[in-house]
C-alpha positions as CSV (number, residue, x, y, z in Angstrom):
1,X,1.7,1.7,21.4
2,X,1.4,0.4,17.7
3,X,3.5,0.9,14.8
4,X,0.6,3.7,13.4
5,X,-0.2,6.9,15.1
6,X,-3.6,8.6,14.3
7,X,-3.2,11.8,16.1
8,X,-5.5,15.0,16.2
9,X,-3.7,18.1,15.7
10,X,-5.4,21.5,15.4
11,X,-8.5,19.5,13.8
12,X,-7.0,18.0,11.4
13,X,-5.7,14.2,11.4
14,X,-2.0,13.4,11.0
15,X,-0.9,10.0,10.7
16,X,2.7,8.3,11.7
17,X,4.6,5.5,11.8
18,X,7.3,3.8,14.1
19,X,11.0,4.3,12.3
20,X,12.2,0.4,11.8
21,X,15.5,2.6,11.3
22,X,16.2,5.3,14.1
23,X,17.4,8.3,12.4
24,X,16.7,7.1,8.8
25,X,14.7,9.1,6.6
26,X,13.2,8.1,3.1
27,X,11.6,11.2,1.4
28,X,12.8,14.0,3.8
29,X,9.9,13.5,6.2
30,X,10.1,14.8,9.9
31,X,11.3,12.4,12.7
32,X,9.0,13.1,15.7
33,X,9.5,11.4,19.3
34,X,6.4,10.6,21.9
35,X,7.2,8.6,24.7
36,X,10.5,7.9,23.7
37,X,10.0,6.0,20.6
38,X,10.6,7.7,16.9
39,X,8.0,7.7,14.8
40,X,7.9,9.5,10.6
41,X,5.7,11.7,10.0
42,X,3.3,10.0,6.9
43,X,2.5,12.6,4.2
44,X,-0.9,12.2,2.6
45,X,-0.2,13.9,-0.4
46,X,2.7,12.0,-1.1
47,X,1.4,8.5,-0.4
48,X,-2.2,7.4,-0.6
49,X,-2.4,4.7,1.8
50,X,-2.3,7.7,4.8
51,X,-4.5,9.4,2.7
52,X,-7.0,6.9,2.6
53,X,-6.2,6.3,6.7
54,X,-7.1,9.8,7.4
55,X,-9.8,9.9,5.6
56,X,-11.4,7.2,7.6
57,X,-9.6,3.6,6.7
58,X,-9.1,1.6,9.7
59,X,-5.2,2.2,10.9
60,X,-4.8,-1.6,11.6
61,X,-5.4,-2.6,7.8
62,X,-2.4,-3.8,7.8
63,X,-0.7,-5.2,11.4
64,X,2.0,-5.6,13.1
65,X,4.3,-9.2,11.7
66,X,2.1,-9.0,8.3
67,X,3.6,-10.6,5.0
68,X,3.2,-8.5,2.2
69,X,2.8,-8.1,-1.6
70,X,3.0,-4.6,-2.9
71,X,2.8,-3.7,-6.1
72,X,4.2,-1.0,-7.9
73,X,6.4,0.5,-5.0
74,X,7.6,3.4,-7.0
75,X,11.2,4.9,-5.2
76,X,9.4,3.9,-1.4
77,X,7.5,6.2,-0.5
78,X,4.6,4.5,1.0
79,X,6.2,0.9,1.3
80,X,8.7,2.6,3.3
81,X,5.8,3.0,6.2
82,X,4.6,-0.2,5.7
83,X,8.1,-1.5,6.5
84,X,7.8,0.2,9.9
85,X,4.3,-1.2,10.6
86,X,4.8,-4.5,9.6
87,X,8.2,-4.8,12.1
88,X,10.7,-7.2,12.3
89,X,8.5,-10.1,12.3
90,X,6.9,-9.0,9.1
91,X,8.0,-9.2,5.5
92,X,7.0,-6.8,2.5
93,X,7.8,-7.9,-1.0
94,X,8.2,-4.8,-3.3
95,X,7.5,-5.5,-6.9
96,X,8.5,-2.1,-9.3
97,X,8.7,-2.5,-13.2
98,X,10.5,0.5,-13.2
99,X,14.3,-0.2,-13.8
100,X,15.1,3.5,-12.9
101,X,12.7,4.2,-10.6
102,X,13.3,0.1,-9.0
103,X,17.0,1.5,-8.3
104,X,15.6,4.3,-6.3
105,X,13.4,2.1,-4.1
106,X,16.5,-0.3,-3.5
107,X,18.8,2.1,-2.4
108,X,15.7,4.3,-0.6
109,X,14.4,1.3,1.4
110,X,15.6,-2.3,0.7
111,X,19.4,-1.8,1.3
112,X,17.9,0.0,4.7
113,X,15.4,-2.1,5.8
114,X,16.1,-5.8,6.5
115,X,12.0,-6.3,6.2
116,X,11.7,-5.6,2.4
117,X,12.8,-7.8,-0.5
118,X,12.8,-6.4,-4.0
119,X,11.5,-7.5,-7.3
120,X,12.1,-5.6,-10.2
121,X,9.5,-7.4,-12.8
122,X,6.4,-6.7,-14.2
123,X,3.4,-7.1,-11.9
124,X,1.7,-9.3,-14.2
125,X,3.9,-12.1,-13.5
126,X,2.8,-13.6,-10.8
127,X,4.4,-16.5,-10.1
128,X,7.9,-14.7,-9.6
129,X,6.4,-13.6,-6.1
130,X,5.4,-17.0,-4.5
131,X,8.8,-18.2,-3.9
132,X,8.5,-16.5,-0.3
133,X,5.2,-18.3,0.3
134,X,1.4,-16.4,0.6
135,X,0.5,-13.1,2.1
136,X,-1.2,-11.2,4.1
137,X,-1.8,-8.7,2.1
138,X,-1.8,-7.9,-1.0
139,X,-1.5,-4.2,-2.0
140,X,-1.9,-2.9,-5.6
141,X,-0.8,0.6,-6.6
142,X,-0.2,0.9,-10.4
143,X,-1.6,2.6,-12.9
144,X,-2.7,0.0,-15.8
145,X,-5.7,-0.3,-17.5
146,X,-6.2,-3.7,-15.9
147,X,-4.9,-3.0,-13.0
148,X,-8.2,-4.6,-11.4
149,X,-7.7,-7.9,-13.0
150,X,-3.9,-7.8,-12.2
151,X,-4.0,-7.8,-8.7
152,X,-6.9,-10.1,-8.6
153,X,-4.5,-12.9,-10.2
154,X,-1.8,-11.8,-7.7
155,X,-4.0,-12.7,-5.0
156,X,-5.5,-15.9,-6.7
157,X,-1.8,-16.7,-6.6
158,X,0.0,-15.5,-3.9
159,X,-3.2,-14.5,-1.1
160,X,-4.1,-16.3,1.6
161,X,-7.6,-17.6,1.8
162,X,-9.4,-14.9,3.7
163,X,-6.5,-12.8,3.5
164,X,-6.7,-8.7,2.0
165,X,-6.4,-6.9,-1.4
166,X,-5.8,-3.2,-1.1
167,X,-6.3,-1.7,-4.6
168,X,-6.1,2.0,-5.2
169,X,-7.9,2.2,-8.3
170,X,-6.7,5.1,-10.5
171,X,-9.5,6.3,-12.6
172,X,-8.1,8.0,-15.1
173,X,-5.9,5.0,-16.3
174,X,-8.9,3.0,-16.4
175,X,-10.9,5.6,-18.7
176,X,-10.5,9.1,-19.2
177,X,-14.0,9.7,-20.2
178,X,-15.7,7.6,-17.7
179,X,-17.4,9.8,-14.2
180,X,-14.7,8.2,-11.7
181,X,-17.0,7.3,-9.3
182,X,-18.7,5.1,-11.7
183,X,-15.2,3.6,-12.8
184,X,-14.4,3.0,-9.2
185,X,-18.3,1.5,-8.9
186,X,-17.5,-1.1,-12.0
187,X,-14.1,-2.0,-10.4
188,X,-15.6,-3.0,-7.2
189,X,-18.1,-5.0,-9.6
190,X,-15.1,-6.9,-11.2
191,X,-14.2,-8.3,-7.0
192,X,-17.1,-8.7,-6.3
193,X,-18.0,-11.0,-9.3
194,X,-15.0,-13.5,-7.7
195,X,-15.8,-13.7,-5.0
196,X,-14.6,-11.0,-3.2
197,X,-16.1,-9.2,-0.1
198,X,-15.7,-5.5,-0.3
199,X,-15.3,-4.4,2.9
200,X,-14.7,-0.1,2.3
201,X,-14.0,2.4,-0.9
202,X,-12.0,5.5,0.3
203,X,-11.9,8.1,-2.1
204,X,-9.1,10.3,-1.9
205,X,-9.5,13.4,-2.7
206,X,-8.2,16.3,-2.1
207,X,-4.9,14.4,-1.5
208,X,-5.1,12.6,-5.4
209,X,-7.5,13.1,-7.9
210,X,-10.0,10.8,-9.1
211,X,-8.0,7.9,-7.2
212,X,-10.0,5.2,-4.6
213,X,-8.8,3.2,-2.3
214,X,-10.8,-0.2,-2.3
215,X,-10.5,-2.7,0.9
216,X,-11.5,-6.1,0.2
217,X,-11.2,-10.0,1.9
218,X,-10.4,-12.6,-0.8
219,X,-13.3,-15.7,-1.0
């Protein structure tokens, strides 16, 4: 089995994860066992990477012994799940700017999980994060204005060739008077403009408002 569990329940989707940490919890969600494993239950209204999983993003976006660059981890919540599926072999690098809210996702998930190192620094400062060498991945989660052109220097930095930029663009940050779908249109224009290949836009609605989900390979 692998660290993500799509699983059809009463015809809806529910997505977990394998607990790096038996018996740890990060945000009070239920602890489930199949086949003698424990997995967390992976709410979608609380993170939008399950969101965007159930609503038809490959599960194995990001695998198994990945290295990767998330930005804006908030307290944990989601980079708490992608410590499980990345595993022991893999390595997620949180980035918050948030002193308060960096505190939380310390104590939540880095003092937990042996997998995560923390940065609390502005995501815009890119070369604080190469020290550990490029990612896999690099995943982008804050709400800036240009927060396209952020994590496109993030991975002209710190990406490996070939390697993936998941940016949840938040439409409403970008321009309150703009139709989101043409904001999230205009931010798939800026990738593709250098270079990269957009591979699938989730939106994600009903679980957040006016928010995508953007899947792309770096040139």
């Amino acid at each position: 089995m692998t660290n993500v569990l799509v699983l059809e329940k009463d015809g809806r989707r529910e997505v977990l994860t394998r607990n790096l940490v038996p018996g740890a919890k990060t945000y009070g969600e239920n602890l489930v066992r199949i086949e003698g494993k424990e997995y967390r239950a992976w709410d979608p209204f609380r993170s939008k990477l399950a969101g965007a999983i159930i609503k038809g993003l490959p599960e194995e976006i990001i695998r198994e012994g990945d290295k990767v660059l998330y930005l804006g981890t908030s307290t944990g919540t989601t980079p708490s799940h992608v410590s499980d599926i990345v595993g022991q072999k893999g390595l997620l690098i949180g980035v918050e700017s948030s002193m308060r809210v960096g505190r939380e996702f310390v104590q939540k998930v880095a003092k937990q999980r042996k997998n995560v190192i923390p940065f609390i620094a502005d995501a815009r400062s890119v070369e604080k994060f190469g020290s550990l060498g490029r990612v896999d991945v690099v995943y982008c989660d804050i709400a800036q204005p240009d927060q396209t052109e952020i994590a496109m220097a993030n991975c002209q930095s710190n990406l490996k060739k070939g390697g993936r930029l998941l940016l949840i663009v938040k439409a409403r940050s970008i321009d309150v008077i703009k139709n989101p779908r043409d904001v999230f249109k205009s931010e798939m224009a800026k990738l593709e403009k250098s270079g990269f290949v957009v591979e699938k836009i989730v939106e994600l609605s009903p679980f957040d408002k006016d928010h995508a989900l953007i899947s792309a390979r770096s040139p």
